[in-house]
Each structure stands twice: as structure tokens, then as C-alpha cells.
BAKE-884907 format. One record per residue (C-alpha): z, y, x. Coordinates in steps of 0.2 Angstrom, whole numbers. Each point is the difference from the previous one (the first is absolute). Example, Ala and Ser with C-alpha at 12.3 -4.5 7.8 and 13.67 -1.06 7.14 Angstrom:
% residues 2
{z = 39&y = -22&x = 62} .
{z = -3&y = 17&x = 6} .
This chain:
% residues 413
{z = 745&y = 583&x = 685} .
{z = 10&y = 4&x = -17} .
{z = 15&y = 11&x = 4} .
{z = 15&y = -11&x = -7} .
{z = 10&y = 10&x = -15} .
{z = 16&y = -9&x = 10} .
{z = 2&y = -6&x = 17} .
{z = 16&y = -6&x = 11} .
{z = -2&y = 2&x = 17} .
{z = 15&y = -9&x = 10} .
{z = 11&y = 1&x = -12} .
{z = 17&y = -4&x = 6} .
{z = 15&y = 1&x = -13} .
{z = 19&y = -7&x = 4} .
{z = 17&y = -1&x = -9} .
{z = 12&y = 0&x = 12} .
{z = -5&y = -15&x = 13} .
{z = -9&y = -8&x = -12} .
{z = -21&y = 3&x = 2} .
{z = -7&y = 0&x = -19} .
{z = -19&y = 7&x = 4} .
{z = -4&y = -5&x = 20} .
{z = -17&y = 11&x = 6} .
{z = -7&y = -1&x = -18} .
{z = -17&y = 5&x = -1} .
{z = -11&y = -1&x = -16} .
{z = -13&y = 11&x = -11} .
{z = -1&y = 2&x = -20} .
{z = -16&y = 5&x = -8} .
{z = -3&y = 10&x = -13} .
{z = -4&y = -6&x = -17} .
{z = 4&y = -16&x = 4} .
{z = 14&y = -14&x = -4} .
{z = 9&y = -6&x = 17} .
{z = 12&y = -13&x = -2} .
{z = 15&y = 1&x = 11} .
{z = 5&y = -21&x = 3} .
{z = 16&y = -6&x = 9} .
{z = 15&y = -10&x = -1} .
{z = 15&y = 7&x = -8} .
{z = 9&y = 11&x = 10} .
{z = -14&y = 2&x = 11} .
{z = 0&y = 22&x = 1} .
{z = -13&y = 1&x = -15} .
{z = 13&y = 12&x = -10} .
{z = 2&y = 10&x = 15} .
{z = -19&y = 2&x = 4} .
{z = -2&y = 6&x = -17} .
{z = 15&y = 15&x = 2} .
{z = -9&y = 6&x = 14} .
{z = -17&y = 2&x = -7} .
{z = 10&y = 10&x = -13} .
{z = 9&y = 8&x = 12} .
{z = 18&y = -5&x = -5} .
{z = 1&y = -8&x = 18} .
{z = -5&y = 7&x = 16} .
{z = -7&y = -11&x = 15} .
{z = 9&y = 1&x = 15} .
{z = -15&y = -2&x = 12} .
{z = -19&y = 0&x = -5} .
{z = -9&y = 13&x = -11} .
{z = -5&y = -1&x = -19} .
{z = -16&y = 7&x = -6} .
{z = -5&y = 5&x = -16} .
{z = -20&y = 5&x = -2} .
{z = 1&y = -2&x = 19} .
{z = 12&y = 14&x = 2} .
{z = 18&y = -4&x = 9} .
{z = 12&y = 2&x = -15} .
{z = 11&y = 7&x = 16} .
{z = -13&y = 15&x = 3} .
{z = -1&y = 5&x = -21} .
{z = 8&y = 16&x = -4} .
{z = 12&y = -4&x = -15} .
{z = -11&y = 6&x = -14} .
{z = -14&y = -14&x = 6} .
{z = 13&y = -10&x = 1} .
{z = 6&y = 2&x = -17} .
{z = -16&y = 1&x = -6} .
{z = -5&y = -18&x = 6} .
{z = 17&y = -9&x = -7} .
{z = -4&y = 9&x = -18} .
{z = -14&y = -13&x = 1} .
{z = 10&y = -16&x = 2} .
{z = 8&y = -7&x = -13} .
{z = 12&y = -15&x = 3} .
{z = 3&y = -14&x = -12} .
{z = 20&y = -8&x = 5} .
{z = 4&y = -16&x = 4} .
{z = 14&y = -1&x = -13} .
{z = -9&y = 12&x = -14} .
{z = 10&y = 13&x = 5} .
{z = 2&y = 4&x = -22} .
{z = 12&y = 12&x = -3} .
{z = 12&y = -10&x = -15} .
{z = 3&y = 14&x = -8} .
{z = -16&y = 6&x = -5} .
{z = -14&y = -8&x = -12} .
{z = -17&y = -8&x = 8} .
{z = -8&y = 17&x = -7} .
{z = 14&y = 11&x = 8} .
{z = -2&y = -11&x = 17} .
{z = -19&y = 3&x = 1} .
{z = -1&y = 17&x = -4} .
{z = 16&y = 7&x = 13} .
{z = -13&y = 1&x = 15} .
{z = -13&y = 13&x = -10} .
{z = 19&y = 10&x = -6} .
{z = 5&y = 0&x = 19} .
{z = -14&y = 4&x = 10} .
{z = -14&y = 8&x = -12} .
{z = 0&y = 15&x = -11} .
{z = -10&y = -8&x = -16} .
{z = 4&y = 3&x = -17} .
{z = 8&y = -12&x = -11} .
{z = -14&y = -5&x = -10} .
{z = -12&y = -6&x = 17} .
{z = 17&y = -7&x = 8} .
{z = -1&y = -9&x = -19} .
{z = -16&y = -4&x = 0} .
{z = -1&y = -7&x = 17} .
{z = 15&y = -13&x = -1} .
{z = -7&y = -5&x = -16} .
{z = -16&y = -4&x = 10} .
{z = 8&y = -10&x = 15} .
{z = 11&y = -9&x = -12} .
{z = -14&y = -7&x = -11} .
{z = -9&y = -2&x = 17} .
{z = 14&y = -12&x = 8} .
{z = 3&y = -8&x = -20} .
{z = 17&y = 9&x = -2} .
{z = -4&y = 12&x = -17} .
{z = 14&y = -14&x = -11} .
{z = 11&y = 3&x = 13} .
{z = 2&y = 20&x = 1} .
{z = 17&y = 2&x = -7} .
{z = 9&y = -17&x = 8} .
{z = 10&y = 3&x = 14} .
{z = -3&y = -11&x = 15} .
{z = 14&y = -12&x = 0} .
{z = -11&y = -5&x = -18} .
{z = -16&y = -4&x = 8} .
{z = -3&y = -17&x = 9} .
{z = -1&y = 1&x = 19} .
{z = -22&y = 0&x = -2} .
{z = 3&y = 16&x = -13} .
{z = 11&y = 7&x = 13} .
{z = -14&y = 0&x = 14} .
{z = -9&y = 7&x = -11} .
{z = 9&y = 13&x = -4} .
{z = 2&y = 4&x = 19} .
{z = -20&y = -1&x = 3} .
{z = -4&y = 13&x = -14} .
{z = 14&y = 11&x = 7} .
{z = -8&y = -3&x = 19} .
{z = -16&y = 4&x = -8} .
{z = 5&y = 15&x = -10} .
{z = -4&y = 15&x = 8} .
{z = -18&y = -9&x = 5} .
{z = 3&y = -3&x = 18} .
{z = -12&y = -3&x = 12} .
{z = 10&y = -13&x = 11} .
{z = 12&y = -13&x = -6} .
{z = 13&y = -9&x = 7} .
{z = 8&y = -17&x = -7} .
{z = 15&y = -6&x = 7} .
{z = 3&y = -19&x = -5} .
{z = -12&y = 2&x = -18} .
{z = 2&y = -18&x = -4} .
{z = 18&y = -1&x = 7} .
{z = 12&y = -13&x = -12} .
{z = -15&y = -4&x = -14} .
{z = -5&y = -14&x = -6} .
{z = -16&y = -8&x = 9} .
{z = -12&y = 4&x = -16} .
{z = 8&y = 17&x = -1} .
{z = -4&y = 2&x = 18} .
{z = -16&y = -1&x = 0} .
{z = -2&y = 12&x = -16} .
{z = 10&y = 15&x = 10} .
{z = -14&y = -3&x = 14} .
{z = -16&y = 0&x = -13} .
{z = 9&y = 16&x = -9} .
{z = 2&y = 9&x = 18} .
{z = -20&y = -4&x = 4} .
{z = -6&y = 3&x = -17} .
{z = 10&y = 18&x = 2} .
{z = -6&y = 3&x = 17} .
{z = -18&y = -2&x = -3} .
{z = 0&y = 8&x = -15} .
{z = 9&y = 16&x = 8} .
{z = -6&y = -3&x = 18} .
{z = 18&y = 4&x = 8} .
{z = 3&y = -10&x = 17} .
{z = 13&y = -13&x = -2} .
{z = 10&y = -6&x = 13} .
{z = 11&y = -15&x = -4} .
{z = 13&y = -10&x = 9} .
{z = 5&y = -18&x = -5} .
{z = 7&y = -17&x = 6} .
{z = -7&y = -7&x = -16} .
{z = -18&y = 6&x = -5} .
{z = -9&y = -16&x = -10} .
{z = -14&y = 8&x = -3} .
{z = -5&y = 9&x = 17} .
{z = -16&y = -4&x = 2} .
{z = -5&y = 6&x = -17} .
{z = 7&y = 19&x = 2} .
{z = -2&y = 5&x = 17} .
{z = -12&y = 9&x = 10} .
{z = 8&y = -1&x = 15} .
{z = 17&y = -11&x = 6} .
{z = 11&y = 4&x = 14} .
{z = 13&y = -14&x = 8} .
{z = 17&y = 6&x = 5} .
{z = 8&y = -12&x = 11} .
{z = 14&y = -1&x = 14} .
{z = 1&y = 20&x = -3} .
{z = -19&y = 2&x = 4} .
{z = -14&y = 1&x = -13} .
{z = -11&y = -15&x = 11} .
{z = -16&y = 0&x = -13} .
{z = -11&y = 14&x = -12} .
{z = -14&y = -4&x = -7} .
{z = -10&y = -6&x = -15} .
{z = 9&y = -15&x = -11} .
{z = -17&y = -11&x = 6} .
{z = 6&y = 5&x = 19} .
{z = 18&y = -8&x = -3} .
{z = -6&y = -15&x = -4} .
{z = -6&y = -3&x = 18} .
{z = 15&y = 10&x = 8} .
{z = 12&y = -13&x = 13} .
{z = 15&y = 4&x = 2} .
{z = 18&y = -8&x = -3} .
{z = 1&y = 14&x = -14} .
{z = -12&y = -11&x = -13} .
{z = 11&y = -15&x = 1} .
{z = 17&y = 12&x = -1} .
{z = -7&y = 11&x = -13} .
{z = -17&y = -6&x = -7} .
{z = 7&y = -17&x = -6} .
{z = 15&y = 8&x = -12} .
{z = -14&y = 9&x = -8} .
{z = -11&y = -14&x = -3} .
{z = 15&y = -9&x = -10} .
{z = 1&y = 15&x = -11} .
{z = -21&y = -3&x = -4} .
{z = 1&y = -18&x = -5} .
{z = 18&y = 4&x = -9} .
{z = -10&y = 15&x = -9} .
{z = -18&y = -9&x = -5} .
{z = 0&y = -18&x = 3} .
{z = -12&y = 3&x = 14} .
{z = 0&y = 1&x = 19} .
{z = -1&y = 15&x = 10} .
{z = -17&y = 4&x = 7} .
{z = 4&y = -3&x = 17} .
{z = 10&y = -19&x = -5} .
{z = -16&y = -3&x = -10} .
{z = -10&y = 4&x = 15} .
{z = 9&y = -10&x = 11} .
{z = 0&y = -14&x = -11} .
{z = -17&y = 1&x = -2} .
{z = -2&y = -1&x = 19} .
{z = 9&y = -16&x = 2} .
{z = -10&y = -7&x = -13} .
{z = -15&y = 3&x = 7} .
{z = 4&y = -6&x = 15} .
{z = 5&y = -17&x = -9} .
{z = -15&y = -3&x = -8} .
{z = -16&y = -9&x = 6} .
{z = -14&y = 1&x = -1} .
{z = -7&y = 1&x = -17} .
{z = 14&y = 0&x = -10} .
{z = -1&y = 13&x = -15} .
{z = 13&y = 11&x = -6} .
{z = 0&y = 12&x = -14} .
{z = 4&y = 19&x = -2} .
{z = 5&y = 4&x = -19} .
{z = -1&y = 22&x = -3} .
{z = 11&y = 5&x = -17} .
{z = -3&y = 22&x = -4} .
{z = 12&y = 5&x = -11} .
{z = -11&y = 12&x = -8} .
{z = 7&y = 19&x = -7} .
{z = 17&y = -5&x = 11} .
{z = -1&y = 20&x = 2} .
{z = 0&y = 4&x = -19} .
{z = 16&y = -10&x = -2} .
{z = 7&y = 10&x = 14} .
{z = -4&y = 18&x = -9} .
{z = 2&y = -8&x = -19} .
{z = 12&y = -13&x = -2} .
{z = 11&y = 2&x = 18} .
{z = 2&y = -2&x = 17} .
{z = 14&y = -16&x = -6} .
{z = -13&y = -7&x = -9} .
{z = -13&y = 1&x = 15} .
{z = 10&y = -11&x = 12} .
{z = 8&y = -11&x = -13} .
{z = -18&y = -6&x = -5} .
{z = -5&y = -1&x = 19} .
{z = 16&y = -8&x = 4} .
{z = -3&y = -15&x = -17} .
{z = -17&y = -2&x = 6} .
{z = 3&y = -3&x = 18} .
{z = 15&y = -14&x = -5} .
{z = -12&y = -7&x = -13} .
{z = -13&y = -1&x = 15} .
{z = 10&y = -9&x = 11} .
{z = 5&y = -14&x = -12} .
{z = -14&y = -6&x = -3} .
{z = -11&y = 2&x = 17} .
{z = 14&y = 0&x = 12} .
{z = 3&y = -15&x = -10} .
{z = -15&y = -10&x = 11} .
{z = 0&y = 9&x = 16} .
{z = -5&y = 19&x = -6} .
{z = 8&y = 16&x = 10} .
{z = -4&y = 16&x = -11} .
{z = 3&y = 20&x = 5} .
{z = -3&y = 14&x = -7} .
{z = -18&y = 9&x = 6} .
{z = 0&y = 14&x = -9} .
{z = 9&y = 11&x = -10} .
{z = -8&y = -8&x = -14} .
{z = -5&y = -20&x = 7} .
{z = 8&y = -15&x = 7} .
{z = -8&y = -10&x = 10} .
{z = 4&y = -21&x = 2} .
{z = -4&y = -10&x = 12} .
{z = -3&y = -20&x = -3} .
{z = -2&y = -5&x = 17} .
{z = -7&y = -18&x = -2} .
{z = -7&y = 0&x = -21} .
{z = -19&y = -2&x = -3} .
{z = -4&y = 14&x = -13} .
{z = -2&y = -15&x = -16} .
{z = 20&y = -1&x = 4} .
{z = 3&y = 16&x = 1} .
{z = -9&y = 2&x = -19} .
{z = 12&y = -13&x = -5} .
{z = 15&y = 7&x = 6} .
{z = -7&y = 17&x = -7} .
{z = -3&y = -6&x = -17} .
{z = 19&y = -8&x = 0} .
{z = 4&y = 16&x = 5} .
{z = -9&y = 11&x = -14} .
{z = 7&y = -9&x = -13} .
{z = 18&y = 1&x = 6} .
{z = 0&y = 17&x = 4} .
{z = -9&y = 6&x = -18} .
{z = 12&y = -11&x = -9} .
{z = 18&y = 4&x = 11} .
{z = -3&y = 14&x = 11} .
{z = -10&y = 12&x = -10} .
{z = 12&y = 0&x = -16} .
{z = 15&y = 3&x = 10} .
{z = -9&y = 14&x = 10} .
{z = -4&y = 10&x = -16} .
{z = 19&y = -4&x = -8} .
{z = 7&y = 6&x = 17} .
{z = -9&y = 10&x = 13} .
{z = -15&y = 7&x = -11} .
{z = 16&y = 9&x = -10} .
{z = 11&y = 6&x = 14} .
{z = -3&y = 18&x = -4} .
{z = -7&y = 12&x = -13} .
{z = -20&y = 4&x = 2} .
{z = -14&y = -1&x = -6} .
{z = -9&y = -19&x = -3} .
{z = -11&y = -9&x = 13} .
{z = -9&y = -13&x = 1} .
{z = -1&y = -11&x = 17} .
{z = -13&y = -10&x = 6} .
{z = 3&y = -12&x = 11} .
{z = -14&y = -9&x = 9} .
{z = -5&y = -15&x = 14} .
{z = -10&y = -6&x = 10} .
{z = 0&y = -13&x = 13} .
{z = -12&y = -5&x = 15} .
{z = -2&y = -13&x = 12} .
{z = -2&y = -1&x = 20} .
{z = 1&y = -12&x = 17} .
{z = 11&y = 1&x = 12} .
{z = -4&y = 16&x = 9} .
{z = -8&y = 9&x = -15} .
{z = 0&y = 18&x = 0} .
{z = 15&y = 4&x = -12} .
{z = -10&y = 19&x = -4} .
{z = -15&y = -9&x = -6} .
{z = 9&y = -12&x = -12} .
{z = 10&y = 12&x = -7} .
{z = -13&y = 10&x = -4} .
{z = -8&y = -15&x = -9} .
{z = 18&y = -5&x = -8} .
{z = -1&y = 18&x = -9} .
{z = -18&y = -2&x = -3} .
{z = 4&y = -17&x = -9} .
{z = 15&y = 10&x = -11} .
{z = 3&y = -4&x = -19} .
{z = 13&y = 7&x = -13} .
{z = 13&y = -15&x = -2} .
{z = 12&y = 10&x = -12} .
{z = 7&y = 16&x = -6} .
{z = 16&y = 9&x = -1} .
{z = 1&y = 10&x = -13} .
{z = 13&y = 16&x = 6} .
{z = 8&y = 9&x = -15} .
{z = 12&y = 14&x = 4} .
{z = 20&y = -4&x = -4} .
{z = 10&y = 0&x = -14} .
């Protein structure tokens, strides 16, 4: 079995009479995104300081490559923390300093590089995390999103090979969110550090995770793969699960996968026999490219536009719609024959190319400077009976895809 790169085992941490981290046992693996999730106040923050080491447990052990971080001598102990890297919950900027000054402090302290590669590199992670306008502000210039960042080129600095994020998305606006996340998975595959992230408020958690673990009632109760959680019960999805699934629908437009799922299960169970419904599949073709060229912002803003636009016209009649992929959302018409779901899909061409698609390339398609791109977007619908096999129709939904329209994304003024 694959030898964690972190592992609690009955970890037990307390402030006084108060238990914060009860028996704790989890494992983090390398080279992979783990998602921390729990209510606010739950110990997340507190589990991150001691896989930094800031915090000691006061029972259980802590192993790093399998070895008790109790056992390591201090220079294997100081070797492992100069591989972490820790983005703050509150930025953690110094006011003082510029956005250059702030992302090059931690090659000054703690490497003996010359100016020009300390030069060369900030310059590098600055036009990575699309900061290069904003070398010589000081932070209390930049927006709250420029500020995160800021702080994620400075975590990613001295090229870490883990990374921790206390609370990334913590007082941002929904679409903003979202576009911290995409940045932080975009970064991490492209480097290949491990992340480790804590939130009470992660939309998209489905979409950047390798693995989850669930902290509740001072216990991490669930880890595992995103697909696992869905079938995980336990008080902890209704406390926890269900103040994330508002932050999806108030992102995109669209349901979460598990309410869409659930959904589509009491549906089912509704219909008789040989009663149709439709599934709709829309691919937002070179969504990636506007990530890299125009901007993360512009990324989710588009997602975001698409999934509202969705909604009003097929939830309209009945339709429940979630985002599949990273690049598709899928709709659901639980009781349409596919010649409605044409017309409704026609109806819903033309709007879109006549209101949603000049709005988009006025507003999203400009959020930030890059190069231009041009996306596709595409659709294709399918219909099934009553127990259908949902795989099977998606596959012909996408097999059925046209292009109905085009966003034309040109760089900022």
C-alpha cells in the first residue's frame, strides 16, 4: 500500500478544557489536492498548525514519509518543514512592502540566490498568478481576489513541494470564489506540489479534489474520493454538506451533483412506465484557454452566466441542470419528449446569442489582460424511459453535440 506523505494517528489536541482535535486520524498523499471540509470553528486551522508544526499534539503521533516527526533528528525535521509552504487565512501581506517586495521576502530569508534569479523568479510567479500590473501597489491597493493572489505567489515562491491553504476563499465574493480554487488547481497541476486545504465554504469541491476528509464533532468521520462522499451517511452531510450546496446553486445557476442526483432519484421513482425525459449536454469548449489567456475571473464569470442562463430557460419547464465536468453541464428534463426539448432549445439559442453572448464578451471575456480566444460552445440532447441508463444517453447526448454560438474573448483594455 502507498506509504502516506502525512498521516495522523490519534491525534488529540486541547486548549485548556476544551477538546479541539478528539483521536484524529487521517492520511495526505503526495501529489495530490486533499480538501479539508467542516464547519466553522470546527479545528480545521488547528489541524493545519500541526502538520506544520506550529502546534504539538498532545496524544497521538504525526508521521511524515512514514516516520514519527517525534523520532526526527532536528535537521530531518527542518529539512521536511522547508518543504511546506502555507498560504494564511488572512493573506498575511505585510502593508509596508509592494506585491513584488511581499513575494520575494521568502527567497531573501531563507535562500542564498542572487538578486537577478530572486528577480527573475518573482517576476515568473507573478505573471503566473496574473499580478505583473500590480508589482509596485501595495496591498491595501489591490482588491481582496488581487490580494489572494499576492499571498498564493508568495506560498508558491520558493517552489514548495507541499502547500497549505488556510480559509483560500474566506470573505470573496461567490464568482471570485471559485476562481481562487481553479487558480490553486491550475498551479498545483502544473507544479505537482500536494495541497492541503481547509474550508467551510469550498463551491467547487468536487471539481479540485483528489481526495476529501470530513471534520466533524472534533473527529475527521470520512476520506476518500469526492465520488465516495456522495454515498457517505452521516449527520455530517446535512450539517455540513448542505451550506456548500447553497454556495453551488448561488455560484452557477446549477445544483450540486449530489441535489441533482437526488433529484433525479425521486424523479425516477415518479415516473411510469413509458414516460420519456430528456438529458441536454452543453461543453464549453477551450474553457482552459480562457483560464491561461484571458483569466481565471473570466473563467467562472462565463461558467457562472451560462449556468444562470441555463436555468431560466429549462428550469423554466421542470429542468434541474449541474455542472459534469470541468467543462459540461448537464440538464435534466424529467418528463419532455426530445421534439420539446428542440423547441425549448431553439428558444434557448436565440436568446442566448442575442443577450447572453454580447454581454459576456463586454464583461467576462475582458476581465483581465491576455491573449484573445475564441470559445466554442456546444449541445447536444438525448432522450430515454424511465429507467434508462443515464451513461448510455449521455454519451449519445455528446455524440448529438452542435455549435450554437460563440464568445469571442478579447484581452482588457
Amino acid at each position: 500500500m502507498k506509504t502516506p506523505l502525512i498521516e495522523f494517528k490519534d491525534v488529540t489536541k486541547c486548549f485548556g478544557d476544551k477538546i479541539v482535535l478528539d483521536r484524529v486520524n487521517l492520511r495526505i498523499y503526495e501529489g495530490e489536492v486533499t480538501t479539508i471540509i467542516g464547519l466553522s470553528g470546527s479545528g480545521k486551522s488547528v489541524l493545519l498548525k500541526h502538520i506544520i508544526g506550529l502546534l504539538q499534539p498532545d496524544e497521538g503521533v504525526i508521521l511524515f514519509r512514514g516516520k514519527p516527526v517525534s523520532a526526527m533528528s532536528r535537521s530531518d525535521l527542518a529539512g521536511s518543514f522547508r518543504q511546506i509552504s502555507y498560504m494564511f487565512q488572512g493573506n498575511a501581506l505585510f502593508d509596508s512592502m509592494t506585491v513584488y517586495d511581499n513575494i520575494a521576502l521568502p527567497l531573501i530569508e531563507t535562500t542564498h540566490l542572487k538578486k537577478t534569479e530572486i528577480h527573475r523568479k518573482v517576476l515568473a510567479r507573478m505573471k503566473q498568478t496574473e499580478l505583473t500590473e500590480a508589482a509596485a501597489k501595495y496591498p491595501s491597493e489591490l482588491s481582496g481576489g488581487m490580494q489572494k493572489r499576492a499571498a498564493l505567489a508568495r506560498a508558491l515562491i520558493t517552489d514548495p513541494r507541499i502547500v497549505l491553504f488556510d480559509e483560500p476563499t474566506s470573505g470573496q465574493d461567490p464568482v471570485r470564489k471559485n476562481a481562487i480554487l481553479s487558480m490553486i488547481a491550475q498551479n498545483q497541476r502544473k507544479l505537482n506540489f500536494t495541497a492541503v486545504l481547509v474550508s467551510h465554504e469550498i463551491p467547487d469541491v468536487y471539481f479540485i479534489s483528489n481526495r476529501i476528509l470530513a471534520l466533524y464533532d472534533h473527529r475527521i468521520v470520512f476520506q476518500g474520493t469526492p465520488e465516495e462522499l456522495e454515498d457517505f451517511n452521516h449527520p455530517f452531510m446535512d450539517e455540513v454538506i448542505n451550506s456548500l450546496e447553497g454556495l453551488q446553486r448561488e455560484l452557477t445557476g446549477l445544483y450540486s451533483k449530489r441535489q441533482f442526483e437526488m433529484l433525479n432519484h425521486l424523479q425516477l421513482k415518479r415516473r411510469k412506465g413509458g414516460e420519456t425525459f430528456c438529458l441536454v449536454i452543453f461543453s464549453l469548449n477551450e474553457i482552459d484557454a480562457i483560464v491561461s489567456q484571458i483569466g481565471h475571473d473570466a473563467a467562472q464569470e462565463i461558467l457562472r452566466h451560462m449556468g444562470l442562463f441555463i436555468d431560466r430557460h429549462f428550469g423554466a419547464t421542470g429542468g434541474i441542470s449541474t455542472r459534469r465536468a470541468t467543462n459540461e453541464i448537464l440538464t435534466m428534463l424529467p418528463y419532455s419528449s426530445l421534439a420539446e426539448t428542440e423547441k425549448i432549445m431553439e428558444d434557448f439559442i436565440a436568446d442566448f446569442n442575442r443577450q447572453a453572448v454580447p454581454s459576456l464578451e463586454e464583461g467576462a471575456c475582458k476581465f483581465a489582460p491576455g491573449g484573445a480566444v475564441e470559445l466554442t460552445i456546444l449541445a447536444g440532447a438525448a432522450e430515454g424511459q424511465s429507467r434508462a441508463d443515464i451513461d448510455a444517453l449521455l454519451e449519445e447526448a455528446r455524440s448529438k453535440q452542435k455549435e450554437i454560438g460563440r464568445l469571442q474573448c478579447a484581452p482588457g483594455e
